[in-house]
N, C-alpha and C positions, 0 to 999 in steps of 0.2 A: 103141808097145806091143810087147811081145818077145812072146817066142812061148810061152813057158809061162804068160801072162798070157792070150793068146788060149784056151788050151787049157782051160784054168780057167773062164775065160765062160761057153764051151761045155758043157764038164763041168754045168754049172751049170742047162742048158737055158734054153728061151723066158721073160721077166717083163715087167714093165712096161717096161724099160726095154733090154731084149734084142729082137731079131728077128732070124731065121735066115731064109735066102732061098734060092733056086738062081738062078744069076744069069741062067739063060735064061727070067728073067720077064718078061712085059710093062712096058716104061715106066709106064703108068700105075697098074701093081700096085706098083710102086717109090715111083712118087711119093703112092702112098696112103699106105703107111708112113712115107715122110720126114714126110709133113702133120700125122699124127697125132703123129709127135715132136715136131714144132715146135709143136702147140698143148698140147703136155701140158709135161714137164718137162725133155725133151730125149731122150737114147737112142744105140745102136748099133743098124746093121744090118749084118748078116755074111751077106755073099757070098759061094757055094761052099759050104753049110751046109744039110741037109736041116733038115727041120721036126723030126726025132729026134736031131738029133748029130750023123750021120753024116758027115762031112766026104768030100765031092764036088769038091773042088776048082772055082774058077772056069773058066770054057772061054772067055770072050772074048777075045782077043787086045787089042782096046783098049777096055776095058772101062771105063777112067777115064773117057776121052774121052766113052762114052756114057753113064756116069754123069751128068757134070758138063754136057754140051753136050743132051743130049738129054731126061734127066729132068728134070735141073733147070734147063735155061733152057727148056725147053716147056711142061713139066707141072705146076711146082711154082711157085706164087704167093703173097705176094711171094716176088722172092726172095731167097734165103736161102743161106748159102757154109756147107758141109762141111768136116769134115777127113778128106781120103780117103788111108787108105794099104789096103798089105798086107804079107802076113806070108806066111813060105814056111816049109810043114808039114813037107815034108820033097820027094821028090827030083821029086814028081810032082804035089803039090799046094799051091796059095796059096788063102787067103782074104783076101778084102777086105772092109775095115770100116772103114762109112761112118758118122762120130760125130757129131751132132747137138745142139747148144745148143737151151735154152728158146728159142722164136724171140719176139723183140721188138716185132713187127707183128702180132699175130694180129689176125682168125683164118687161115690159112695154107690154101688151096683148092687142089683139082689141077684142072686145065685140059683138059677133053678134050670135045671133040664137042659144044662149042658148051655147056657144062655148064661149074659152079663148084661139086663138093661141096666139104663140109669135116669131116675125120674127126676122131678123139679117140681116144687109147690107152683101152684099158679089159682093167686086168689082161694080159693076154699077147696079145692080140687086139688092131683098130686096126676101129673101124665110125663109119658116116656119123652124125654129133652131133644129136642131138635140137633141137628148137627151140629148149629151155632152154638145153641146152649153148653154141648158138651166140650165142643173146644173151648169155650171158657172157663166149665169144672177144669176141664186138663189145666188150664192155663193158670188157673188162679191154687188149684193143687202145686204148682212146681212141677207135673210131669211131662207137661209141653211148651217148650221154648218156640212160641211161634213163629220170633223172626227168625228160625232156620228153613223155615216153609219157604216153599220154592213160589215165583210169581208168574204165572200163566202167562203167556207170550213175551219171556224175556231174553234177554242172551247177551254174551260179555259185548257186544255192540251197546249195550245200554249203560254201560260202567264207561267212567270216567278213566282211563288208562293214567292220564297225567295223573290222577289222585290218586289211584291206586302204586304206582311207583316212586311218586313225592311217601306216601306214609310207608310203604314196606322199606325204601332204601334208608332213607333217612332216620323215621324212627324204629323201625322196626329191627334195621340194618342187616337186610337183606343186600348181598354186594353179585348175586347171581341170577339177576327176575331175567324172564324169555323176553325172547324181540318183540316187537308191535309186530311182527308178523306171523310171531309162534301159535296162533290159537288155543292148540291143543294145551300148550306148555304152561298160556294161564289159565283156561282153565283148570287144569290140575289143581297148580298152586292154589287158586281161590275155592276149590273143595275144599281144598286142606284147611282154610283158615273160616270157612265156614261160610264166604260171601256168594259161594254159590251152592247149589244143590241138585242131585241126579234125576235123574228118572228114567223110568222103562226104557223108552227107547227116544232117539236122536241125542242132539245138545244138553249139557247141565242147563238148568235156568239160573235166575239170577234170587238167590236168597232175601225175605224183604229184608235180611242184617244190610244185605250186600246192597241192595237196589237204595236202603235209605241211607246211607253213606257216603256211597260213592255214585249212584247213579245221574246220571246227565239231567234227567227232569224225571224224576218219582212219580207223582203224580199224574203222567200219562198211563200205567199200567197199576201203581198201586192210587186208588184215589183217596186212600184215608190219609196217605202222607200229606207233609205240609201242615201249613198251622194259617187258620184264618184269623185277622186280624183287625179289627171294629174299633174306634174312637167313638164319643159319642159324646153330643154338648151338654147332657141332663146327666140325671141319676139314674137312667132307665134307658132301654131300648125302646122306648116309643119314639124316641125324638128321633130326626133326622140321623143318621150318621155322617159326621166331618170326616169319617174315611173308613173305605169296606173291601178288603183284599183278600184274597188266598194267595200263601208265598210260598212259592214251590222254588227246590231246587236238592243238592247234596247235604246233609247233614254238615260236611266237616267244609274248609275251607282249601284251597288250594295254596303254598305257601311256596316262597320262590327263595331261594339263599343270593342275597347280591356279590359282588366281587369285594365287598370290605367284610364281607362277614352279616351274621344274622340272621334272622328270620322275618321276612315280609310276609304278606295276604297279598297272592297276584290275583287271585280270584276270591268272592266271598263266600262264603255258602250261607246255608239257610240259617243260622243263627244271628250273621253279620247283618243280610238282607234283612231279617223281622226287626233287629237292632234300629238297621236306619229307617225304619219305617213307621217304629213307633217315636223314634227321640223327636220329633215336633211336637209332639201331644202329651209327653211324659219329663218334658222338660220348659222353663220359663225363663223372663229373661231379667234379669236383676235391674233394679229402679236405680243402680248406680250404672257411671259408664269407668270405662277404664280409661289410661292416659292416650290411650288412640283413637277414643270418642266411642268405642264401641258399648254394647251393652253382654256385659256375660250370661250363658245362659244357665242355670243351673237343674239339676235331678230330682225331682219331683218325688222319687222315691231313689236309694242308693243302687249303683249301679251292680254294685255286687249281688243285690238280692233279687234286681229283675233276672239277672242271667240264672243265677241260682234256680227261680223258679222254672223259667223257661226252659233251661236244660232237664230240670226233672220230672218235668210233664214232655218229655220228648221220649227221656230214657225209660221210664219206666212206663209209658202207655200202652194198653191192652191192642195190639194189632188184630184180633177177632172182632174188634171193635167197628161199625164201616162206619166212623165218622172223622174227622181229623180236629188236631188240637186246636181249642178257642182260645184265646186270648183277646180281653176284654176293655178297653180305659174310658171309666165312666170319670165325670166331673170329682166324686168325692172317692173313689175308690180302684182301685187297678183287680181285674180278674183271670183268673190261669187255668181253666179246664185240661183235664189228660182224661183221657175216654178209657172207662175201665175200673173194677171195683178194686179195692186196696190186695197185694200179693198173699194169697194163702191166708195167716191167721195174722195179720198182720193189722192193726189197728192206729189210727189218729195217735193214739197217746202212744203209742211203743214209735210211731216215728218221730216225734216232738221229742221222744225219751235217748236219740240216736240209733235205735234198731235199723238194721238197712236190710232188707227182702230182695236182691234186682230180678225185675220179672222178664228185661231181657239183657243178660250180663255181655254177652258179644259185644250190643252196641255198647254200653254203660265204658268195657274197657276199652274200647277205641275212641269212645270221648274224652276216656282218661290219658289215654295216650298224646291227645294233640292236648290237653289244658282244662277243657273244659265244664270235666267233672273233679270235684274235688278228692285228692288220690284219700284220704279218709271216709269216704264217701256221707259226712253228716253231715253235710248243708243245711240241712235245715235247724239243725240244733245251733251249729257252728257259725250259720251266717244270716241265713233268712230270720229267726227271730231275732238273737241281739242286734245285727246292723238297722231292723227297720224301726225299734224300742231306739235304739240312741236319736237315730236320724227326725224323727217325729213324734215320739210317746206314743205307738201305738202299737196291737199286738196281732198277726195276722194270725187269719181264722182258716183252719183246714176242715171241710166238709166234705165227708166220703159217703157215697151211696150205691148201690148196686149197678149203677150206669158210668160214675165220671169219680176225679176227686177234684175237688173245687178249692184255688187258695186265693183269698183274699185279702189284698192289701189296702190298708185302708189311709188316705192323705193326711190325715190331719184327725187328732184324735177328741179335740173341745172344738174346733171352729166347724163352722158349717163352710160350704164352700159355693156358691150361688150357682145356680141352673144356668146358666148361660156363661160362667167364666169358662176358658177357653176357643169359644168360640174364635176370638180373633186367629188361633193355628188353622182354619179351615184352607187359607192360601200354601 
């Protein structure tokens, strides 16, 4: 950094991503700010800089040295490597400024007196992370698998028995499960496979793995489950909506073997249910008819890439999250919110690129088990962009932010599509 680069910063005052310091701070006041850089987006901290501007110049003589040896190899966990220089203001004063990467291991603690907090930027300030905050460092570090969290008022009453012995016998092939009247016996079994979870004292509860899979209705104890589902006649949510739901139910489907053989859906689950709920509004009907007078309807976008999306704003959604998946169909465009920022160091382009992060692999492999994730797991590379580039010329857009990832697909890549077409699916 030159120095008119520096001055500008400053000019600029304290942000999210600015801190101004005196450098004759306490260690552990240093290493509070480095923490909350490395669990947010990263940052500067300028040393020799009042909290107004004023430039005070450093006074440590080796000031690197304590930087680097004493904050951060004492106070600051994991750790984590700066880029420290400085810049000389002029004949009498330097500041030093110490630059910060997103850190890749959160959540990122300081060390002091026998103590582990863990802080968060917030706006121009840096304070100790809420509970929620921190199950998301865990969460988004890889060290906490939420959906093994157990769910407050639940118990194998709330699991679907039929689904749970359709997938252990079948695919799993399990040829030994307990009676319907074993209790004890499953729960055991579903400790073991992770659908449920202990605690202190009485019954295991029901894991959200377990509760959003196989459970009877999700969404009476967990209410982030489920996926809300919006049509809408314009470009925008102001207009009216032609249709506005929350579809709760089990993640997988119920599947029945007939006497010739096969695999049926004797029950749907919640992938089949949001299916038939969007195909009126995501499908049209061809200005030809067939030889039986009817009119065919066809896919508005390919059906491989709506599932595509849909299963991976299921699979890999932040459950610290309390809000449940949106999915979107405006006139010129289709949208797929999953609540939750991207896994660990995980970024847009390494997922476009095939990288695959699962932030909760329980469920991921039990979608993989029935079909419905891809056993390569690179859908996106492999199907969401070439299938929607053949089917329309056009190239969906992933937008990730510290709340959601957002993908968007978009109808038609030159024509415009009029404010009012589809209206007529309102029936």
């Amino acid at each position: 950094m030159i120095r008119s680069e520096l001055l500008e910063l400053i000019a600029n005052g304290e942000n999210s991503g600015i801190e101004f310091k005196h450098d004759g701070l306490r260690p552990e006041n240093l290493a509070k700010e480095i923490v909350a850089f490395a669990n947010f987006q990263g940052g500067r901290i300028l040393l020799g800089v009042d909290d107004d501007g004023t430039i005070t110049g450093i006074q440590r003589h080796d000031l690197e040295e304590w930087v680097m040896d004493t904050v951060f190899g004492r106070y600051v966990h994991p750790m984590i490597l700066p880029f420290y220089e400085e810049i000389k203001i002029d004949d009498r004063h330097r500041v030093a400024i110490i630059t910060l990467s997103q850190g890749p291991a959160k959540p990122y603690v300081v060390r002091n007196r026998g103590r582990e907090d863990i802080y968060v930027r917030v706006g121009s300030t840096s304070r100790l992370a809420t509970r929620e905050q921190q199950a998301r460092l865990y969460s988004v570090g890889g060290m906490l698998h939420t959906e093994l969290l157990p769910v407050p008022g639940s118990g194998l009453s709330h699991l679907s028995l039929e689904r749970l012995k359709d997938y252990l016998s079948t695919i799993v092939g399990d040829e030994t499960l307990p009676t319907d009247q074993d209790r004890e016996g499953w729960e055991e079994r579903l400790l073991g496979l992770g659908f449920m979870a202990e605690r202190e004292a009485g019954p295991p509860l029901c894991s959200i793995a377990g509760l959003a899979l196989f459970g009877h209705a999700p969404r009476r104890l967990l209410f982030q489950a489920g996926i809300r589902w919006m049509a809408f006649g314009g470009a925008g949510k102001s207009y009216k909506a032609l249709d506005d739901r929350l579809i709760d139910g089990p993640l997988v489907a119920l599947r029945s073997t007939p006497p010739r053989g096969g695999r049926s859906i004797a029950e749907s689950g919640l992938i089949e249910g949001l299916t038939d709920a969007m195909q009126p509004f995501v499908t049209e009907e061809s200005a030809a008819m067939d030889t039986s007078m009817r009119r065919e309807r066809h896919w508005l976008y390919p059906v491989e890439v709506l599932r595509e999306a849909i299963v991976n704003a299921i699979a890999h959604r932040d459950w610290t999250r309390h809000e449940e998946i949106e999915i979107a169909r405006y006139t010129d465009r289709l949208e797929v919110l999953s609540p939750g920022a991207l896994q660990n160091s995980m970024t847009v382009e390494k997922m476009v690129a095939g990288q695959r992060s699962p932030r909760n692999p329980l469920i991921v492999e039990v979608l993989r088990d029935y079909g419905y994730v891809d056993a390569r797991g690179m859908g996106v590379r492999k199907k969401i962009i070439p299938l929607l580039r053949e089917h329309n010329g056009t190239e969906p857009e992933f937008i990730a932010t510290d709340d959601h990832l957002r993908v968007i697909m978009r109808r038609k890549s030159t024509e415009s599509v009029s404010a009012d077409e589809g209206d007529g699916d309102e029936t």
